[in-house]
C-alpha positions as CSV (number, residue, x, y, z in Angstrom):
1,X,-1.2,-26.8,-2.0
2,X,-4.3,-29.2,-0.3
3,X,-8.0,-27.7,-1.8
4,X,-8.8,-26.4,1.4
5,X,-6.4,-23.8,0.8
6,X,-7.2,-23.5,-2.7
7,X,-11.2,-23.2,-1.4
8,X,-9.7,-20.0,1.2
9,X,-7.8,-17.8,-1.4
10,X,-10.6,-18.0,-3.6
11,X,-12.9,-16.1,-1.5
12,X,-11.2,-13.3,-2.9
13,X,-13.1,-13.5,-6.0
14,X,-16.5,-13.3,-3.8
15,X,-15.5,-10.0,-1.8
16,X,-17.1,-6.9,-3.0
17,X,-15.6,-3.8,-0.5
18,X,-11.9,-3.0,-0.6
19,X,-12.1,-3.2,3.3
20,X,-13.4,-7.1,3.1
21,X,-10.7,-7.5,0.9
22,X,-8.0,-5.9,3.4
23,X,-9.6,-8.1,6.5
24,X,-9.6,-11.2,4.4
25,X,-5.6,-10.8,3.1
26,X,-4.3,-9.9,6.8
27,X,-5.8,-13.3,7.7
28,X,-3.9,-15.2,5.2
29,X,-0.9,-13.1,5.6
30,X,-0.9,-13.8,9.2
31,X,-1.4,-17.2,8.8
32,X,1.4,-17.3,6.6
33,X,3.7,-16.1,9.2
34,X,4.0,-12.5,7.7
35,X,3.5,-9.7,10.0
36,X,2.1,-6.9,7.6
37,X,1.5,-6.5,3.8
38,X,1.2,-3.5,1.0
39,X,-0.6,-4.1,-2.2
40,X,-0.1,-1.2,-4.5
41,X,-1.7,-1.2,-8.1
42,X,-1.8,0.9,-10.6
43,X,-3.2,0.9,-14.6
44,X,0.6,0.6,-16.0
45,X,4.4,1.4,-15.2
46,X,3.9,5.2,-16.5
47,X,0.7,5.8,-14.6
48,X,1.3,8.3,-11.6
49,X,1.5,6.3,-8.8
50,X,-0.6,9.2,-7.0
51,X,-3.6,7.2,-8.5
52,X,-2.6,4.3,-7.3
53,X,-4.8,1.4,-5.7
54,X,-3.2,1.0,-2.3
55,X,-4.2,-1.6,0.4
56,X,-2.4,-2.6,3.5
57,X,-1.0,-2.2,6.8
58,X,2.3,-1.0,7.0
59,X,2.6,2.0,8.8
60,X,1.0,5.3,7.9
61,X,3.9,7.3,8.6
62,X,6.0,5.5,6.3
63,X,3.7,5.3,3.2
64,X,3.3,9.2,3.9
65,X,6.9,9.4,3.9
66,X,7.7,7.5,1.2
67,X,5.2,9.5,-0.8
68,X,6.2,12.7,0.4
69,X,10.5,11.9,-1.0
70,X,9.2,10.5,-4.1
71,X,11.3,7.2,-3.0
72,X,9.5,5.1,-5.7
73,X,12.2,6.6,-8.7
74,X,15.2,5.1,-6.7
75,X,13.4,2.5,-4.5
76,X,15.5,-1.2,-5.9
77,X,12.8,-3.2,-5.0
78,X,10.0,-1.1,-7.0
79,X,12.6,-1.1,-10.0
80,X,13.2,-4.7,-10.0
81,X,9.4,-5.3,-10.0
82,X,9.0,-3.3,-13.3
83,X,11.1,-5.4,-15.2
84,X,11.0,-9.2,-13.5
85,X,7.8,-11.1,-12.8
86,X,10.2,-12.5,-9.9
87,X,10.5,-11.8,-6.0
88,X,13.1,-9.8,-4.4
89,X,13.9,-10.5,-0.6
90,X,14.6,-7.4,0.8
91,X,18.6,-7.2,2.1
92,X,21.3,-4.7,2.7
93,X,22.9,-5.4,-0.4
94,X,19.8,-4.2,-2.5
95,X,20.4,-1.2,-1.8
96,X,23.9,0.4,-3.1
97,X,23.3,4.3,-3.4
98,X,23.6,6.7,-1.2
99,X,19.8,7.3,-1.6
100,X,18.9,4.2,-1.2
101,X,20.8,3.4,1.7
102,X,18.6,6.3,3.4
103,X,15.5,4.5,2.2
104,X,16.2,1.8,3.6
105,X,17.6,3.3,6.8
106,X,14.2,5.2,7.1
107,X,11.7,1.8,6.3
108,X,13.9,0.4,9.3
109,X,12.8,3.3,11.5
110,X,9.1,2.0,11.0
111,X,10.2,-1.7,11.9
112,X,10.3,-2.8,8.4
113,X,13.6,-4.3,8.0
114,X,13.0,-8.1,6.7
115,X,10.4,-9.2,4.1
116,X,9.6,-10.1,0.6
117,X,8.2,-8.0,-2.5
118,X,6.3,-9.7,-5.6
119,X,6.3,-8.1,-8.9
120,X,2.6,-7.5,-10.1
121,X,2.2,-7.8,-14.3
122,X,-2.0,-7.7,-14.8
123,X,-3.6,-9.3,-18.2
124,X,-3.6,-5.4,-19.5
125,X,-0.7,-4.0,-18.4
126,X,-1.4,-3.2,-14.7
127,X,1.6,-2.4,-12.6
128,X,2.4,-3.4,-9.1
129,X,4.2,-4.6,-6.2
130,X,2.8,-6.7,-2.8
131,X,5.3,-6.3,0.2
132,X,4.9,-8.6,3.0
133,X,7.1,-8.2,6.1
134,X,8.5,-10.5,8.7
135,X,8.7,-8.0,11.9
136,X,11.0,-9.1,15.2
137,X,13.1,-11.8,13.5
138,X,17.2,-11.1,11.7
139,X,17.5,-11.7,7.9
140,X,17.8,-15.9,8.3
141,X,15.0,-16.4,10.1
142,X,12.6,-14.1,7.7
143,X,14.1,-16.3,4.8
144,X,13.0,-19.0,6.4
145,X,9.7,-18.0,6.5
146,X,9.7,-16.5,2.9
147,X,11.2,-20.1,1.6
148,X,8.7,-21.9,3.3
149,X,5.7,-20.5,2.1
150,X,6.9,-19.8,-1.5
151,X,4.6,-21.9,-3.7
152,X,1.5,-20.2,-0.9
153,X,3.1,-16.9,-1.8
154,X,2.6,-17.5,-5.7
155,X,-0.8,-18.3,-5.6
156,X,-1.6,-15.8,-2.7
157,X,0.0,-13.1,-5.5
158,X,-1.7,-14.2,-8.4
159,X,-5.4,-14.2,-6.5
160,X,-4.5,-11.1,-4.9
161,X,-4.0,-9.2,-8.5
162,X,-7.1,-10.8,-10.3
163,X,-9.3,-10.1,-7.3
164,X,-8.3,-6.4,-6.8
165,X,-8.6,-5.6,-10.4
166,X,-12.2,-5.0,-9.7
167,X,-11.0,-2.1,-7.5
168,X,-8.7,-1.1,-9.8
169,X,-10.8,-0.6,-12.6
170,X,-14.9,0.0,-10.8
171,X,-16.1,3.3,-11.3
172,X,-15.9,5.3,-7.8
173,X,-19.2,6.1,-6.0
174,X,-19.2,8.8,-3.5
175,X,-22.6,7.4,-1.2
176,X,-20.1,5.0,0.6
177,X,-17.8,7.6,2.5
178,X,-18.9,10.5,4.7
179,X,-16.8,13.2,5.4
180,X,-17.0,15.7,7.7
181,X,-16.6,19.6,7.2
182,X,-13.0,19.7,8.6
183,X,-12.1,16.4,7.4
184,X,-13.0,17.8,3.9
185,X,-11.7,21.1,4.5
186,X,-8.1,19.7,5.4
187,X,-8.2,17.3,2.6
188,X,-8.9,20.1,-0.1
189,X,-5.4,22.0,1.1
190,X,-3.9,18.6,0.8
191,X,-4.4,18.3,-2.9
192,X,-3.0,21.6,-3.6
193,X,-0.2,20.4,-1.8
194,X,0.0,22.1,1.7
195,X,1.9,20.4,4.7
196,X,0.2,19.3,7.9
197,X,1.6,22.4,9.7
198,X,0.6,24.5,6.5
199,X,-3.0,23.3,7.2
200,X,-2.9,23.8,11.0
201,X,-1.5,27.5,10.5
202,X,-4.8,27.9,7.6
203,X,-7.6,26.4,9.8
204,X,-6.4,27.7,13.0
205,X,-6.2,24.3,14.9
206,X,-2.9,21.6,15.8
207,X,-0.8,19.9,13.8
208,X,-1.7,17.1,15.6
209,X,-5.4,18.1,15.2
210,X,-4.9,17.8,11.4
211,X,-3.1,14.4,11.5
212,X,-6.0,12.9,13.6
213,X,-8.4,14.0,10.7
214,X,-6.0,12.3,7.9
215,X,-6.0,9.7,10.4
216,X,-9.6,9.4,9.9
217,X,-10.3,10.4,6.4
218,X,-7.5,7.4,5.4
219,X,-9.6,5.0,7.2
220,X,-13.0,6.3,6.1
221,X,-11.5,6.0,2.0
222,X,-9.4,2.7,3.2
223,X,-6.5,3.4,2.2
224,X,-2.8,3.9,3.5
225,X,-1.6,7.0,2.2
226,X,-3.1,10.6,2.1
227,X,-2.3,11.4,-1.5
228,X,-4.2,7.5,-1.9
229,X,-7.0,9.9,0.2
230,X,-7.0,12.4,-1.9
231,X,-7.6,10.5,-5.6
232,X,-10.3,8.8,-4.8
233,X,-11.9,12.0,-3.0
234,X,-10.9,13.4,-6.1
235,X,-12.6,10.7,-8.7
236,X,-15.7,10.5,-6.3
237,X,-15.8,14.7,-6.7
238,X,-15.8,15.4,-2.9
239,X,-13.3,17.8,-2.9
240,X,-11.8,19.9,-6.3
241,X,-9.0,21.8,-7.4
């Protein structure tokens, strides 16, 4: 790797805002020849992923999803990052149950067939995983990619875990997100776990209406996921159960 690329992935280390770290990692995924990327953090293996550190761009209906069918205690990929430091391509084989066979049916649905998942092991015991995919190309030509950017993808992994710590660990300050009464009120049901519909039927309004306000309360928190939403509205004492 030439120092010009060593000089762009450490201007990690000098972004202070989760969302100039999200702007700054599409560009080098992109560049890569990726399509989209997940970060997911968390303290250590056993913590609930609920209070996870999430960051990324794969689809919102998919990480809500995923959530929602607790696909993380069968998912192969998440259980081959808790015990290897190693990548895992993601392929057909990977997946041998039944219930993971749906998983993987279901990612597909949200165009994320072909990619590559590194294990994240932090200097304390911090847990993670950082998916990249490779959308519109078959299996060869997304290894292709993943092979030829492998030594890019190692630093790009390490950098990505020591920069994000910061986000991981920071205290959470409410003064940097404003929500608004509804946006508030639908995110309160959330945490006591209520459905979209359950919330429409509650507050009188769409289904759709309520999705548009997750729609905007993930964006406002930056994150990917509305149980991501609701922890850090929870640690910053916006909403309480």
């Amino acid at each position: 790797m030439d120092l010009e690329a060593i000089e762009a992935f450490s201007d990690f280390n000098r972004l202070s805002t989760i969302n100039e770290w999200r702007a700054c990692m599409k560009e080098r995924v992109l560049h890569l020849g990726f399509s989209r990327f997940l970060f997911c953090l968390r303290s250590s293996v056993k913590a609930d992923s609920r209070g996870a550190l999430v960051i990324g761009d794969f689809p919102a209906a998919w990480n809500e999803a995923y959530d929602r069918a607790g696909y993380a205690k069968i998912d192969p990929v998440e259980l081959h990052c808790m015990h290897s430091v190693l990548p895992v391509i993601w392929t057909d084989r990977l997946y041998t149950s039944s219930n993971q066979r749906v998983l993987r049916e279901e990612a597909g649905s949200h165009g994320l067939i072909n990619g590559v998942t590194l294990a994240l092991h932090g200097p304390q015991g911090q847990f993670g995983t950082f998916g990249l995919s490779v959308d519109g190309v078959d299996e060869h030509a997304a290894k292709v990619v993943i092979q030829a950017n492998w030594l890019e993808l190692s630093w790009l992994k390490d950098v990505a875990l020591q920069s994000a710590l910061k986000f991981l660990c920071a205290p959470k300050a409410a003064n940097g997100v404003r929500l608004t009464r509804r946006e508030k009120e639908v995110l309160q049901w959330s945490a006591i776990g209520k459905t979209s519909w359950e919330i429409s039927n509650i507050c009188n309004c769409s289904e759709a209406n309520v999705d548009f306000h997750f729609k905007n309360i993930r964006r406002k928190f930056g994150v990917t996921s509305r149980n991501a939403a609701v922890v850090q509205a929870l640690s910053m004492q916006i909403i309480q159960v």
